[in-house]
Gaussian input, Z-matrix of N, CA and C with variables (Angstrom, degrees):
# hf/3-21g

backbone

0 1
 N
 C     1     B1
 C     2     B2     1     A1
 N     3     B3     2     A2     1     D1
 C     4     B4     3     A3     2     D2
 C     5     B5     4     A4     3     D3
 N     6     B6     5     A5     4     D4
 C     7     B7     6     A6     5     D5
 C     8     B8     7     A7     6     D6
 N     9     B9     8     A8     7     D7
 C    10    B10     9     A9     8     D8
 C    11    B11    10    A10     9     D9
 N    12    B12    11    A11    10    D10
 C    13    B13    12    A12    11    D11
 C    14    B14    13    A13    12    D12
 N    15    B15    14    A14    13    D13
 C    16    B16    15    A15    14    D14
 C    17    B17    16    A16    15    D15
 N    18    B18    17    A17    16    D16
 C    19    B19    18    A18    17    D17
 C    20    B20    19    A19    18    D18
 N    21    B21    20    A20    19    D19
 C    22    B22    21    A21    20    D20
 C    23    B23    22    A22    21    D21
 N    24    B24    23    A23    22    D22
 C    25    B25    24    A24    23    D23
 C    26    B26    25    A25    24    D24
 N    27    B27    26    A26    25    D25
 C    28    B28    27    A27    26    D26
 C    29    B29    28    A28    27    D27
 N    30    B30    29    A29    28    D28
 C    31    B31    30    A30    29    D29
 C    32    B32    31    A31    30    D30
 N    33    B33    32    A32    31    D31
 C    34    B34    33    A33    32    D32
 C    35    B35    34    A34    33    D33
 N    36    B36    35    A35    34    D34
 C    37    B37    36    A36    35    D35
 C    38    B38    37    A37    36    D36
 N    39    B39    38    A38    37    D37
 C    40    B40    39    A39    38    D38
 C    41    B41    40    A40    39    D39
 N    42    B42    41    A41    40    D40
 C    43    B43    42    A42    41    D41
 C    44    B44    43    A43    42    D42
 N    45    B45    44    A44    43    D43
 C    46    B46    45    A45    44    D44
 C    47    B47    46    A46    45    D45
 N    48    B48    47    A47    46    D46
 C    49    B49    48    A48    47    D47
 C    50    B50    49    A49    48    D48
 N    51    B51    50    A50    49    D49
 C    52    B52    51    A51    50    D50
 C    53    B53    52    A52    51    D51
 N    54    B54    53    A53    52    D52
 C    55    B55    54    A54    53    D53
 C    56    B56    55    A55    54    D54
 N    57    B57    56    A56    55    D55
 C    58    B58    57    A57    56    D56
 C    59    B59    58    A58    57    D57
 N    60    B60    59    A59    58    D58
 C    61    B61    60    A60    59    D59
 C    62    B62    61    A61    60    D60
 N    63    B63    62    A62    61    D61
 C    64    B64    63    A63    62    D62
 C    65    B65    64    A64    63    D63
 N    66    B66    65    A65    64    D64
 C    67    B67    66    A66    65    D65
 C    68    B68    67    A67    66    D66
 N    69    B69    68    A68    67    D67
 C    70    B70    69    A69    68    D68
 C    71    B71    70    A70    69    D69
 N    72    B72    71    A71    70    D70
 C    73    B73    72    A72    71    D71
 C    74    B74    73    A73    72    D72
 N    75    B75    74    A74    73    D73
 C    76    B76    75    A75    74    D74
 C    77    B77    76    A76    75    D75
 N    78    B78    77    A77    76    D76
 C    79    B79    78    A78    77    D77
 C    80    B80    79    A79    78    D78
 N    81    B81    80    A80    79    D79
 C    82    B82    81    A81    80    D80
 C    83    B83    82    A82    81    D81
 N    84    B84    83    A83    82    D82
 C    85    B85    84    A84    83    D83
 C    86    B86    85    A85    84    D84
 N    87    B87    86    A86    85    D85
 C    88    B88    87    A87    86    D86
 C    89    B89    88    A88    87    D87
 N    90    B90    89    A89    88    D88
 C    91    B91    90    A90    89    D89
 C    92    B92    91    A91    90    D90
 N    93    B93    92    A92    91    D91
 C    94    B94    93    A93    92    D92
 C    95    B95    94    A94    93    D93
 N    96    B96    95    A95    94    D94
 C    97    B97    96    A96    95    D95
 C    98    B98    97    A97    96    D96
 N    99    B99    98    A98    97    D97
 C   100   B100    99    A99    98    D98
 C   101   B101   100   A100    99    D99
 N   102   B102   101   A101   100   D100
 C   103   B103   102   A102   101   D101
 C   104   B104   103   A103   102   D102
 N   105   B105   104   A104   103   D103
 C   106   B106   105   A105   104   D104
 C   107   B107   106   A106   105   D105
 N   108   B108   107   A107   106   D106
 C   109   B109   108   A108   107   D107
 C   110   B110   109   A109   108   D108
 N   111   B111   110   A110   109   D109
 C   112   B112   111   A111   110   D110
 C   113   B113   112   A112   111   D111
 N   114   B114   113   A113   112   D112
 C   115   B115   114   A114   113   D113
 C   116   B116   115   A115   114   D114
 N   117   B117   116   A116   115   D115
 C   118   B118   117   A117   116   D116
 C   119   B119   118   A118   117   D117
 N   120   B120   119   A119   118   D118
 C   121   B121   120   A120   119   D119
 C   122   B122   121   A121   120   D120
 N   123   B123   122   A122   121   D121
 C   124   B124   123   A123   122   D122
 C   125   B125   124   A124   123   D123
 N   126   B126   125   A125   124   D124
 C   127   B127   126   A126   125   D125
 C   128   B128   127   A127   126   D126
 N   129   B129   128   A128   127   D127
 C   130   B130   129   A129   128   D128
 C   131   B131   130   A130   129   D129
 N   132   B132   131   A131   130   D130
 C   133   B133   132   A132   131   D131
 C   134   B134   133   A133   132   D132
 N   135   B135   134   A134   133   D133
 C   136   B136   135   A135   134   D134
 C   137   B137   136   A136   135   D135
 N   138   B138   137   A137   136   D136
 C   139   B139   138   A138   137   D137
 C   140   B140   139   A139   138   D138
 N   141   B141   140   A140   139   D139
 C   142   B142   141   A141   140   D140
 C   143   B143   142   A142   141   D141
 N   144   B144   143   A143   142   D142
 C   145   B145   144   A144   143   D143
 C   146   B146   145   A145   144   D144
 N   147   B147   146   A146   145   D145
 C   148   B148   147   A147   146   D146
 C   149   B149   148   A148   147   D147
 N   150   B150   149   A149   148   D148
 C   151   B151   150   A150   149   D149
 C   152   B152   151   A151   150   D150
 N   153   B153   152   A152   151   D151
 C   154   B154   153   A153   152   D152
 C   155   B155   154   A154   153   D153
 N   156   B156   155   A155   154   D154
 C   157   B157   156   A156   155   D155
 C   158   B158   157   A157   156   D156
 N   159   B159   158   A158   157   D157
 C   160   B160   159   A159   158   D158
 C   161   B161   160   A160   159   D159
 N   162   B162   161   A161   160   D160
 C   163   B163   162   A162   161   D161
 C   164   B164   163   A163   162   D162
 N   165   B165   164   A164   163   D163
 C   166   B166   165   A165   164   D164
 C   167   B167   166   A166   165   D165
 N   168   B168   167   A167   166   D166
 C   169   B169   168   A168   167   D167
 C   170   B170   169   A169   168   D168
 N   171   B171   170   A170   169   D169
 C   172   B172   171   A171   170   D170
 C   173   B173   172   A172   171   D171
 N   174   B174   173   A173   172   D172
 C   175   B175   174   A174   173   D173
 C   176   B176   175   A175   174   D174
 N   177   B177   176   A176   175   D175
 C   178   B178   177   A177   176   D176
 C   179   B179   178   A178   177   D177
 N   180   B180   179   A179   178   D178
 C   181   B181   180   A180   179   D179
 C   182   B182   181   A181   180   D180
 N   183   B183   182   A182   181   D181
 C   184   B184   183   A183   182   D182
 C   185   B185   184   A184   183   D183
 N   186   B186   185   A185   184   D184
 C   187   B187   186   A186   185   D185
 C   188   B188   187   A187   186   D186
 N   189   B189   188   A188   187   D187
 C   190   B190   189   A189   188   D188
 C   191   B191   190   A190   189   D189

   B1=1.4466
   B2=1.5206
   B3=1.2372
   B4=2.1524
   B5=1.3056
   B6=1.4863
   B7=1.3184
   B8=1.6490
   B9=1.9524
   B10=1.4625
   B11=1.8628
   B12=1.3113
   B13=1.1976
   B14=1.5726
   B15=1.1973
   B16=1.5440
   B17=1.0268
   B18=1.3548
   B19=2.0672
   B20=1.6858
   B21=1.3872
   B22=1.5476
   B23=1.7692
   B24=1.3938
   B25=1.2402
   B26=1.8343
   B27=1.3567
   B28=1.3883
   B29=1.5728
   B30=1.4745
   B31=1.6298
   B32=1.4550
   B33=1.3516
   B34=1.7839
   B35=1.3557
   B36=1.8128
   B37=0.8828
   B38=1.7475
   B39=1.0386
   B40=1.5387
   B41=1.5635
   B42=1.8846
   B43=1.6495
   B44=1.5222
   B45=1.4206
   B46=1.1187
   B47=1.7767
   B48=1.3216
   B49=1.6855
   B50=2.0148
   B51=1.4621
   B52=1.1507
   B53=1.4237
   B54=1.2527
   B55=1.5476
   B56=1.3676
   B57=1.4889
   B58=1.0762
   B59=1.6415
   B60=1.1221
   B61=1.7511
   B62=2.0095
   B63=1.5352
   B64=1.4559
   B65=1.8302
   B66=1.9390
   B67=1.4335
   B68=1.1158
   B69=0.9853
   B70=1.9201
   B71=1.7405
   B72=1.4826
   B73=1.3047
   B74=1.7060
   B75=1.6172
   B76=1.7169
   B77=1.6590
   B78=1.1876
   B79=1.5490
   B80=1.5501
   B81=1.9483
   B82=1.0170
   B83=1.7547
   B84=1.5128
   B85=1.3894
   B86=1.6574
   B87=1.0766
   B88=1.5077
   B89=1.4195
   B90=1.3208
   B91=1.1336
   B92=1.5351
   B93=1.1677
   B94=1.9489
   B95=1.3202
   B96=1.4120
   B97=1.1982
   B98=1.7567
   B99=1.5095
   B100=1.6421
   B101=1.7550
   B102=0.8813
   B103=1.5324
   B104=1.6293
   B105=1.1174
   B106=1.2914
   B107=1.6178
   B108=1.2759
   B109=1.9749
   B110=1.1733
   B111=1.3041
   B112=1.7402
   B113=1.8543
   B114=1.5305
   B115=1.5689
   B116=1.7886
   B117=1.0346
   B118=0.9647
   B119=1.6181
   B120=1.6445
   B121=1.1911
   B122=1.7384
   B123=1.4929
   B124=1.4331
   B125=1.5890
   B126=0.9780
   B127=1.8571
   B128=1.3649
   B129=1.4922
   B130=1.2862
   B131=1.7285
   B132=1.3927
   B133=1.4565
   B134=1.1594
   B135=1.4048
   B136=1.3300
   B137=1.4020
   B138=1.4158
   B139=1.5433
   B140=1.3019
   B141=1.4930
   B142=1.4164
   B143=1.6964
   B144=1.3608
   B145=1.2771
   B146=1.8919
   B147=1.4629
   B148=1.5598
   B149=1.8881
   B150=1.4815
   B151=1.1736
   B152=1.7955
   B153=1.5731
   B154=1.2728
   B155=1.7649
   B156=1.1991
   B157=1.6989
   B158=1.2454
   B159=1.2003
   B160=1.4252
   B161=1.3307
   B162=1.2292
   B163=1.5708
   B164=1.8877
   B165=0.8050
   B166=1.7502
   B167=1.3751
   B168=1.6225
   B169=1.6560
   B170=1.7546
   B171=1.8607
   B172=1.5579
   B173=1.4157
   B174=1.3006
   B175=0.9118
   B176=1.7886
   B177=1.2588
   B178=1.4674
   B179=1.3240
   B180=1.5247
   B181=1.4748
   B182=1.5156
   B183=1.0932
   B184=1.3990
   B185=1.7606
   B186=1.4903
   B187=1.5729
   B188=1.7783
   B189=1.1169
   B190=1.3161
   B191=1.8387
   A1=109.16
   A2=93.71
   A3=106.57
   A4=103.21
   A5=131.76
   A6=102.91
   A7=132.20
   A8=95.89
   A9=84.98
   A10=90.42
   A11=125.55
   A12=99.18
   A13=138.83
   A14=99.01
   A15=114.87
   A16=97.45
   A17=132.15
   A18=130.99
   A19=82.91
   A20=118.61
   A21=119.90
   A22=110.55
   A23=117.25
   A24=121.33
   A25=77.88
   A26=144.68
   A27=136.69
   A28=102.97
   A29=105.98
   A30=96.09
   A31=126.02
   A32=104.72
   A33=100.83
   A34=110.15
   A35=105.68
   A36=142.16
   A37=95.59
   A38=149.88
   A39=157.89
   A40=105.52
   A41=91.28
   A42=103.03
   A43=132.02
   A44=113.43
   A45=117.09
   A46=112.86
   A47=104.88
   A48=101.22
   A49=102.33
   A50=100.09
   A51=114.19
   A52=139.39
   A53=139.16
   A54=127.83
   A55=98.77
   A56=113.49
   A57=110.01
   A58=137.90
   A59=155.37
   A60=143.33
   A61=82.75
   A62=107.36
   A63=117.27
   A64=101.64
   A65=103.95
   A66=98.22
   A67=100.28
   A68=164.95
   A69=153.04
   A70=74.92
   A71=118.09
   A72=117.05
   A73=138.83
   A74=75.34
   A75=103.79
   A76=119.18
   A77=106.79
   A78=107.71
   A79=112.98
   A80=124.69
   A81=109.27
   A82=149.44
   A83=83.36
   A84=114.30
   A85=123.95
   A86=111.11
   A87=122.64
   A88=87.70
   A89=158.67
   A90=131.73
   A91=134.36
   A92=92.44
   A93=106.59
   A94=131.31
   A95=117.07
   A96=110.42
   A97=135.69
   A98=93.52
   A99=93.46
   A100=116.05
   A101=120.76
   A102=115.06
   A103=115.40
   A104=105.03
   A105=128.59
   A106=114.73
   A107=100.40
   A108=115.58
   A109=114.53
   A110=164.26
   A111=155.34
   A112=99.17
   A113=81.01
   A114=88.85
   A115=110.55
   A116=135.29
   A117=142.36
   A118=113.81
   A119=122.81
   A120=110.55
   A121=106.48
   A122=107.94
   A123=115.86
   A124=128.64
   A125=120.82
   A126=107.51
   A127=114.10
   A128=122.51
   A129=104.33
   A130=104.98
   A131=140.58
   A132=140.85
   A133=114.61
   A134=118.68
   A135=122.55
   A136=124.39
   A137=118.76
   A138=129.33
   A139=107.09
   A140=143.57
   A141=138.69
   A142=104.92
   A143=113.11
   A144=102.14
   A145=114.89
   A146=101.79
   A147=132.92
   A148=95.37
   A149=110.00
   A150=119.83
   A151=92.55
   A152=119.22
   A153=105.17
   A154=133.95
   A155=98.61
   A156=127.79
   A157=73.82
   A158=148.35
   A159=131.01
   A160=129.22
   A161=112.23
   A162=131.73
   A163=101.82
   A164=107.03
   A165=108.00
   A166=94.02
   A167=110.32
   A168=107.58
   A169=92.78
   A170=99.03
   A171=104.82
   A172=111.30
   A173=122.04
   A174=126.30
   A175=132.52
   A176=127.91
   A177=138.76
   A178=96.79
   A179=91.23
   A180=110.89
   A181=106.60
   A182=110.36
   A183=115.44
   A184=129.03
   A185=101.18
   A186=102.36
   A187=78.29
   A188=145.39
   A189=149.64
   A190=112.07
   D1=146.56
   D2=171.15
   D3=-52.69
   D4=134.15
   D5=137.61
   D6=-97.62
   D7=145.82
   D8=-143.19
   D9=-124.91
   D10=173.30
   D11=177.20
   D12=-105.91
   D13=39.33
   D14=148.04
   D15=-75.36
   D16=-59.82
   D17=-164.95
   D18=-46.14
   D19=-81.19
   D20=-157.90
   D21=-41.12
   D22=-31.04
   D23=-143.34
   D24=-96.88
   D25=-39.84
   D26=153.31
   D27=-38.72
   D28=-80.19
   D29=-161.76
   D30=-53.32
   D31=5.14
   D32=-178.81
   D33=-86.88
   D34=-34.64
   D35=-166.28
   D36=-72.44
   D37=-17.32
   D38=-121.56
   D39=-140.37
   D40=-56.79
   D41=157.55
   D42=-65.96
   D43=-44.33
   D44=166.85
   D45=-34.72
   D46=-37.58
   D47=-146.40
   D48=-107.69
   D49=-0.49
   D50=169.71
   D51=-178.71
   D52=115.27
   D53=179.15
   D54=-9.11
   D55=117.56
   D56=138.49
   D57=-167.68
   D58=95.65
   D59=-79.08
   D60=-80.36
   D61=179.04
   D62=-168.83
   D63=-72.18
   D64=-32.43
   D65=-168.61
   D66=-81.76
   D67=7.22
   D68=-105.61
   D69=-160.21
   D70=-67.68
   D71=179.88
   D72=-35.73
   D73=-54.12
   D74=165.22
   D75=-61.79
   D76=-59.79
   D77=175.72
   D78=-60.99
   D79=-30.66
   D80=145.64
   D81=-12.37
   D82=-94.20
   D83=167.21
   D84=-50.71
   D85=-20.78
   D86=176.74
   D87=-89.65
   D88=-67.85
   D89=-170.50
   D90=-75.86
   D91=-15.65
   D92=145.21
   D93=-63.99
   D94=-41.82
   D95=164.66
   D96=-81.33
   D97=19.14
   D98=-178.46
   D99=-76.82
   D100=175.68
   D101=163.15
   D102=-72.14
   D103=-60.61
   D104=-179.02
   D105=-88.14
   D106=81.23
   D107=-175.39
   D108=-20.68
   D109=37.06
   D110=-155.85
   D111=-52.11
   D112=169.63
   D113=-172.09
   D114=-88.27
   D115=117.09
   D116=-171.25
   D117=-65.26
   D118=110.64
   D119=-159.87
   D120=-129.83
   D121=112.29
   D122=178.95
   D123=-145.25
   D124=141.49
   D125=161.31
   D126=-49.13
   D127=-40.90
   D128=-132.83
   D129=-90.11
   D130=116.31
   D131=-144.50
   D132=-76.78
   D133=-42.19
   D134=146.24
   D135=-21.48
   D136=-84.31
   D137=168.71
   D138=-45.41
   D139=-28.83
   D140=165.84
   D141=-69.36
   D142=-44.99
   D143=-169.39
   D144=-51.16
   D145=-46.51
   D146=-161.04
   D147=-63.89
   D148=-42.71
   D149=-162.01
   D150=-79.38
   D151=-48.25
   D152=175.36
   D153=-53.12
   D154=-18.57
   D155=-163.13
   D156=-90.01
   D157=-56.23
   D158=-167.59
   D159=-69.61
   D160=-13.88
   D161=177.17
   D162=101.35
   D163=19.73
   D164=-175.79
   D165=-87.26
   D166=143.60
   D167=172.76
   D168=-103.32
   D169=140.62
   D170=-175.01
   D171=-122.66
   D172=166.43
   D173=160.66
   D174=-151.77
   D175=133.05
   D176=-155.70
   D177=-108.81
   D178=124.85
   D179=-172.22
   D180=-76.75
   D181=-27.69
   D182=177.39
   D183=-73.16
   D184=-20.37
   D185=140.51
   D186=105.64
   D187=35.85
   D188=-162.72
   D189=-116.31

């Protein structure tokens, strides 16, 4: 995907509302802004937590 600034205008929006690094935000917000919700897929639990709070369904490859 482009990044476009709706993506930016989420991830500021992402930071604003919690620690969280600029890329972590970005890769956020890019999967928020899709049409079609995808499953959000990471280790890091934090970024799962943030992504669940968002209504994104996730999943950790690491089995956690």
């Amino acid at each position: 995907m482009e990044l476009s600034t709706t993506i930016l205008l989420i991830s500021m929006d992402v930071i604003a509302a919690t620690y969280v690094t600029t890329l972590d935000a970005i890769q956020l917000a890019t999967a928020l802004s899709m049409l079609e919700k995808p499953v959000f897929v990471c280790s890091d639990q934090k970024l799962l937590g943030l992504a669940r709070d968002r209504g994104l369904s996730t999943l950790d490859p690491g089995g956690r």
